[in-house]
C-alpha positions in Angstrom: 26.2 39.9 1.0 27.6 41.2 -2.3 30.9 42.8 -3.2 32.4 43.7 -6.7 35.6 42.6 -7.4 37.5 44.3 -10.1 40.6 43.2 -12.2 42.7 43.7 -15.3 41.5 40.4 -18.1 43.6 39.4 -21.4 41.1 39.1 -24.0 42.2 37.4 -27.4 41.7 39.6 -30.9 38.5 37.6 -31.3 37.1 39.2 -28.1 38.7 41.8 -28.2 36.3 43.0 -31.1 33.3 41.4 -29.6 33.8 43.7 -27.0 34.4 46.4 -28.7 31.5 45.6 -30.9 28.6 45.1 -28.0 29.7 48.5 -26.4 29.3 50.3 -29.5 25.9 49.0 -29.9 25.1 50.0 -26.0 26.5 53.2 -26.9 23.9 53.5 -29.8 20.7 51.7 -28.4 21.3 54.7 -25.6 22.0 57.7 -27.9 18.4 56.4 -29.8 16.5 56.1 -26.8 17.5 59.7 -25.6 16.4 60.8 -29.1 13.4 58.8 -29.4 12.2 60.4 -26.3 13.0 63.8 -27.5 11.0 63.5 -30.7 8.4 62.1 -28.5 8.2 64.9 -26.4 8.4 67.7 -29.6 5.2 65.4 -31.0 3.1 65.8 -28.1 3.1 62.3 -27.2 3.6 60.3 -23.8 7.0 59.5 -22.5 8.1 56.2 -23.3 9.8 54.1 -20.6 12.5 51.7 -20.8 10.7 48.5 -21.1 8.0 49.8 -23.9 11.1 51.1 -25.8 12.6 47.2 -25.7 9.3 46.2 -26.5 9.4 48.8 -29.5 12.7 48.3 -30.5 12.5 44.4 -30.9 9.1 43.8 -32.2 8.2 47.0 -34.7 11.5 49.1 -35.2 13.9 46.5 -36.2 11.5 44.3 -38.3 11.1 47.3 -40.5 14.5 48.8 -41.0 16.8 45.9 -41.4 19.8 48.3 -41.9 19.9 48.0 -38.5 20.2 44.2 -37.6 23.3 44.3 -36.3 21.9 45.4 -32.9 21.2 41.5 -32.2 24.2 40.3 -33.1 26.1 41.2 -29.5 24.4 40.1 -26.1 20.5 41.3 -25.9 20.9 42.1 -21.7 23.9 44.0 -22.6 21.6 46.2 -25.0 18.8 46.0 -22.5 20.9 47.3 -20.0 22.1 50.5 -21.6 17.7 50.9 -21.9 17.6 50.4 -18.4 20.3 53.0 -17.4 18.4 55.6 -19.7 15.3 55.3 -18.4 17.2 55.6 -15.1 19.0 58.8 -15.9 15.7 60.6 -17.2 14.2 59.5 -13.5 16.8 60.9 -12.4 16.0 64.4 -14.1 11.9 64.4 -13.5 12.9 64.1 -9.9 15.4 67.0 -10.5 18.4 65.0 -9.0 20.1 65.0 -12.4 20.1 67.6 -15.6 19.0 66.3 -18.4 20.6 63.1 -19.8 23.8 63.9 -22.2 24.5 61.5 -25.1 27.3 59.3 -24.9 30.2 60.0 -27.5 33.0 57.6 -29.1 36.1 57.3 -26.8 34.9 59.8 -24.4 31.7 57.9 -22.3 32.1 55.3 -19.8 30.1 52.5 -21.9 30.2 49.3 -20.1 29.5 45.6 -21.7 27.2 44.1 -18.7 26.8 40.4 -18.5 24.0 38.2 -16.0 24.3 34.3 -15.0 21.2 33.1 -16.8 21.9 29.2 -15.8 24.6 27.1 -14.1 27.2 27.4 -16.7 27.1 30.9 -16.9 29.4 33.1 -14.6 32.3 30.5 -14.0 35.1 31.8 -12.0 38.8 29.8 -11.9 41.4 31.1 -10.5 43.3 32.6 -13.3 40.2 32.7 -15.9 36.8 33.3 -15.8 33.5 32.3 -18.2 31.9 35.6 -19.3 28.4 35.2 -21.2 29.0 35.4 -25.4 32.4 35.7 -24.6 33.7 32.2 -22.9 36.9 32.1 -21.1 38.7 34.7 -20.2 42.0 35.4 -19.0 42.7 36.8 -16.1 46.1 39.4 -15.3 45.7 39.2 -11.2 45.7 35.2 -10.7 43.1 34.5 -7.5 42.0 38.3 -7.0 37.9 37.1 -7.5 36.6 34.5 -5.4 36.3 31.1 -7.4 33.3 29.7 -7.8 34.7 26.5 -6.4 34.6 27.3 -2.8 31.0 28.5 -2.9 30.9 31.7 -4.1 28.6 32.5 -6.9 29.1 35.5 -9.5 25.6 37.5 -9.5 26.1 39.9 -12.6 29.3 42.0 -13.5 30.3 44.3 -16.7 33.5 44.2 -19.0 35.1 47.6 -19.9 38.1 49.5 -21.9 40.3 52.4 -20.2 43.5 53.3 -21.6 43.8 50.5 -24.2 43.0 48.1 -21.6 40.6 45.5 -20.3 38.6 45.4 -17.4 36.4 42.9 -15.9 34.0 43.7 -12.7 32.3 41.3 -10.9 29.2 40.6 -8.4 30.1 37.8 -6.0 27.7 37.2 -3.2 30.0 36.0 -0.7 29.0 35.0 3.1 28.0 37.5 5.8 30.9 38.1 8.1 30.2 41.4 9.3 29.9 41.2 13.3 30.3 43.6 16.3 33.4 43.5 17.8 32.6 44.2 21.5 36.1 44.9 22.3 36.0 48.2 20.3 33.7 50.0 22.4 36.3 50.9 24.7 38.1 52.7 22.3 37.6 56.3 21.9 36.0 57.4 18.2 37.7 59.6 15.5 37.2 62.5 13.6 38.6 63.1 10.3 39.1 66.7 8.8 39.5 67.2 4.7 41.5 70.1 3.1 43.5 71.0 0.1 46.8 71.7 2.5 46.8 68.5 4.1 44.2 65.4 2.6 43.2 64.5 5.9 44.0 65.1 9.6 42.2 62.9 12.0 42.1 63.9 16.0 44.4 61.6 17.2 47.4 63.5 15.7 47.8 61.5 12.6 48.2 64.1 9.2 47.9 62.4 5.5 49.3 65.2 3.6 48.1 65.9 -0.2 49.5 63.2 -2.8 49.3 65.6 -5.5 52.2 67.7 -4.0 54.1 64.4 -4.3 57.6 64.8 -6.5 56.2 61.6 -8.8 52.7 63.0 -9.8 54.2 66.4 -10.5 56.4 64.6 -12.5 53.7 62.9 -14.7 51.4 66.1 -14.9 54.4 67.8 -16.7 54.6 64.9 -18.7 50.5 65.1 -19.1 50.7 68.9 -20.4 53.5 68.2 -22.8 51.4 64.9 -24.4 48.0 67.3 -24.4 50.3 69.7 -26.2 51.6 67.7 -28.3 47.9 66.1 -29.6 46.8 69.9 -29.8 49.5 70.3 -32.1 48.1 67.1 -34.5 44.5 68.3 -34.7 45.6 71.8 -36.0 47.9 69.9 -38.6 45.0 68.1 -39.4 42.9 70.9 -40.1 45.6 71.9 -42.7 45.5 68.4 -44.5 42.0 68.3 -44.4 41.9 71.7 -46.4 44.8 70.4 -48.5 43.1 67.0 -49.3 46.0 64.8 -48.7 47.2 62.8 -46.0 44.4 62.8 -43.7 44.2 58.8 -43.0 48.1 58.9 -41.5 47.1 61.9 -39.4 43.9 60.8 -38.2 46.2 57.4 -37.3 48.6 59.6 -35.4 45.9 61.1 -33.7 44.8 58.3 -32.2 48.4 56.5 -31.1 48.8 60.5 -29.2 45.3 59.9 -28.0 46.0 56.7 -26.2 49.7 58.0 -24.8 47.2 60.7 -23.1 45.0 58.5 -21.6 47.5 56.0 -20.2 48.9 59.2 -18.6 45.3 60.2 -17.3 44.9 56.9 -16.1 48.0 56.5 -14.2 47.7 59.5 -12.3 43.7 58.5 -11.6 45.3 54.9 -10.2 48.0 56.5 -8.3 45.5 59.2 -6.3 43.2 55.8 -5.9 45.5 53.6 -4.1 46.5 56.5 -1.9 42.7 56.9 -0.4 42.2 53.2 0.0 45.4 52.8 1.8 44.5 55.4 4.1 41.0 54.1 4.8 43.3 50.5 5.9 45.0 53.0 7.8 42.4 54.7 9.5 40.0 51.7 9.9 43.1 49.7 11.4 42.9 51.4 14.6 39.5 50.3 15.1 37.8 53.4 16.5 34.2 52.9 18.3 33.1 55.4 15.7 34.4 57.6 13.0 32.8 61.3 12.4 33.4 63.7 8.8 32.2 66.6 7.7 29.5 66.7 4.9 31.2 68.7 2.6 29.8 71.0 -0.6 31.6 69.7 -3.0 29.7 71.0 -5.8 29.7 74.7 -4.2 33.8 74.5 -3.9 34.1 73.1 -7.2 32.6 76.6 -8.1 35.8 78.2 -7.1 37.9 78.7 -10.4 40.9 79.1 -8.4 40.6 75.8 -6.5 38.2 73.6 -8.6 41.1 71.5 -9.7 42.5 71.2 -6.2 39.3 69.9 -4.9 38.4 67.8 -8.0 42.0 66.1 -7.2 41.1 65.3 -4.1 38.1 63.0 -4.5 36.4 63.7 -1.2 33.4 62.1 -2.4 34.9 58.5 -3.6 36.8 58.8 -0.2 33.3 59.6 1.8 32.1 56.1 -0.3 35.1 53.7 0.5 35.3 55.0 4.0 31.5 54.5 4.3 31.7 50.6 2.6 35.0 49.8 4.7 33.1 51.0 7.8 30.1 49.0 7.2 32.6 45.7 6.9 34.2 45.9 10.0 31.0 46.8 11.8 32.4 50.7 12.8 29.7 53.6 13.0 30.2 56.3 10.7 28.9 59.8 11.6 28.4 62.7 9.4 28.1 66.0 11.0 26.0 68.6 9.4 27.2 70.9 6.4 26.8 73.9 8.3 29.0 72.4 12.0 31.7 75.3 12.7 34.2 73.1 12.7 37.0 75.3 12.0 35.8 78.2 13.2 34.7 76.5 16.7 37.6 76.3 19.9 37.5 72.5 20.9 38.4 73.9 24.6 36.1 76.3 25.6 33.7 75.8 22.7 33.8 79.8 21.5 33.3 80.4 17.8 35.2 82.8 16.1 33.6 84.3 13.2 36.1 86.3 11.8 38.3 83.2 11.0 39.7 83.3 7.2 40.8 80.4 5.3 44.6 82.2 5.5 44.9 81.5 8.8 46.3 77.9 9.5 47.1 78.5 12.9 44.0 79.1 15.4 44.1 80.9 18.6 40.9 81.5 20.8 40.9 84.0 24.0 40.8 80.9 26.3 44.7 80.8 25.3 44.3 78.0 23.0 46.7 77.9 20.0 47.1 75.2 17.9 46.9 73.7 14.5 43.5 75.0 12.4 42.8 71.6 10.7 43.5 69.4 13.5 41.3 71.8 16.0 38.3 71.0 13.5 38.9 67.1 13.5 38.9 67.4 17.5 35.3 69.4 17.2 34.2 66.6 14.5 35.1 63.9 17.0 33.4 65.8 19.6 30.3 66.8 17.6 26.4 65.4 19.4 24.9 66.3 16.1 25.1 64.3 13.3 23.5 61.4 11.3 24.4 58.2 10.6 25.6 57.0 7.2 
């Protein structure tokens, strides 16, 4: 069985700039095979794949423009890598999963440094450092968060990446199968767990998460967000001036990038805080070990369409909840159902089973003919619980 484990690392200046260096190259290698492809495509000529690009690159490009030799200075399966993931994303868009692959740009892309054990010494995991591939020992923030490679487990692959000013490490660890079925939790009765924008989740049994970002603290640091934004707005249009001016453009561009990094701290605390919020209430959930667990599968991409609640919805990351929910279930050996799109769930009376149709989204309260009144949300995680159609994940 393998599970990534993910932690904060303290890098020296040396690494530091290694690191820096081998995901600038990844973010070049895969700008030049998007384009490569593209001028391929305007020729006439035959798509090229990832592997014939390495082949390519490494035997006829780089012989012949030695401007360029600095690609093999940082770690070759790091570069091959970033190949490999744009091959991957054009797959992706013949098969018309995906739109067409986007470049990756400076400070903005998610560029990873990815890393393999290639022989024994590779891959070595203490408990307060690990041995990373062209980089050696690293320290580690979180002392005895990964395994250690001394009781057994063994560190498959992993990747090495910057957020916010810091460093972090992710790794692979195949780790024993523990997964069994606990026989005494067929007895219980299952769950069924409704998502909204008023309240993040309501399950059946009674039990309402409300919506973090209503929370006193996060407000707090959006305001604080708007006023940074603000603020860097301010430096670019001052820039703009110095640039036409001719003077003083190398302390503003510095500015720049000390309000750049304030932002992204910002962005990144918020991110953490909504985070640990979902994963403590999957512990939550998953504690009361329920034979089964039932959601809805929800358009996310169709509510996101909605200018006047995209943000909402974006904020409350039903799909990374749908993935950690699915991951924690599959740990603890619970069955996770996912009732179709199109289930009238809210619209459905969980007592006589009538469906009104003329039920708006206004109305947070449902009453049916039957005499049944009760709370909208929490009458849709009953008809989840209830449902006999669904799939499982």
């Amino acid at each position: 069985m393998l599970k990534s484990f993910k932690t904060e690392i303290n890098p020296t200046k040396e690494q530091i700039i290694k690191i820096n260096k081998t995901i600038g190259t990844c973010r070049y290698v895969y700008n030049f095979y998007l384009a490569h492809n593209k001028e391929l495509y305007e020729k006439g000529e035959k798509f090229m794949s990832g592997k014939k690009f390495s082949v390519w690159l490494n035997n006829e490009y780089l012989p012949n423009h030695r401007e360029y030799a600095w690609i093999r200075e940082v770690s070759s399966k790091s570069v091959k890598k970033s190949i490999e993931n744009g091959c991957r994303a054009f797959t992706k868009f013949f098969k018309g999963e995906r739109g067409f692959p986007k470049y990756k740009k400076k400070g903005k892309s998610d560029v990873k440094m990815y890393f393999v054990k290639n022989n024994p010494k590779d891959c070595f995991c203490g408990r307060h450092r690990i041995s990373i591939p062209t980089l050696g020992w690293v320290r580690l923030k979180e002392k005895g968060y990964i395994p250690t490679t001394q009781n057994g487990y063994v560190i498959k692959s992993g990747t090495v990446s910057v957020k916010a000013g810091r460093y972090f490490v992710s790794a692979l660890v195949e780790i024993p199968d523990t997964k069994t079925a606990d026989h005494s939790n067929f007895g219980n009765p299952g769950i069924g767990i409704d998502l909204g924008l008023k309240e993040f989740a309501v399950v059946s049994n009674g039990k309402v998460y409300p919506n973090i970002n209503q929370s006193a603290k996060l407000k707090k640091l959006e305001k604080q967000l708007r006023r940074q934004q603000r603020c860097l707005s301010r430096k670019y249009e001052k820039l703009k001036k110095y640039e036409k001016l001719k003077k003083g453009e190398s302390t503003q561009r510095a500015n720049i990038q000390k309000q750049r990094l304030k932002v992204q701290k910002l962005h990144n605390r918020i991110d953490n805080i909504r985070t640990d919020y979902i994963n403590k209430t999957i512990a939550e959930i998953v504690k009361t070990k329920p034979s089964y667990i039932t959601i809805e599968d929800l358009n996310v991409k169709g509510m996101m369409k909605n200018r006047h609640l995209s943000k909402a919805v974006a904020s409350q990351k039903f799909y990374e909840f749908r993935v950690k929910l699915k991951n924690k279930c599959d740990e603890t050996g619970i069955e996770l159902r996912i009732a179709d799109r199109y289930y009238p769930s809210s619209k459905r009376c969980h007592c006589c089973g009538c469906i009104r149709k003329d039920l708006r989204l206004s109305e947070r309260v449902y009453k049916c003919g039957c005499g049944y009144i009760g709370d909208r949300d929490l009458n849709a995680s009953l008809n989840l619980r209830d449902a006999k159609i669904y799939k499982v994940a």
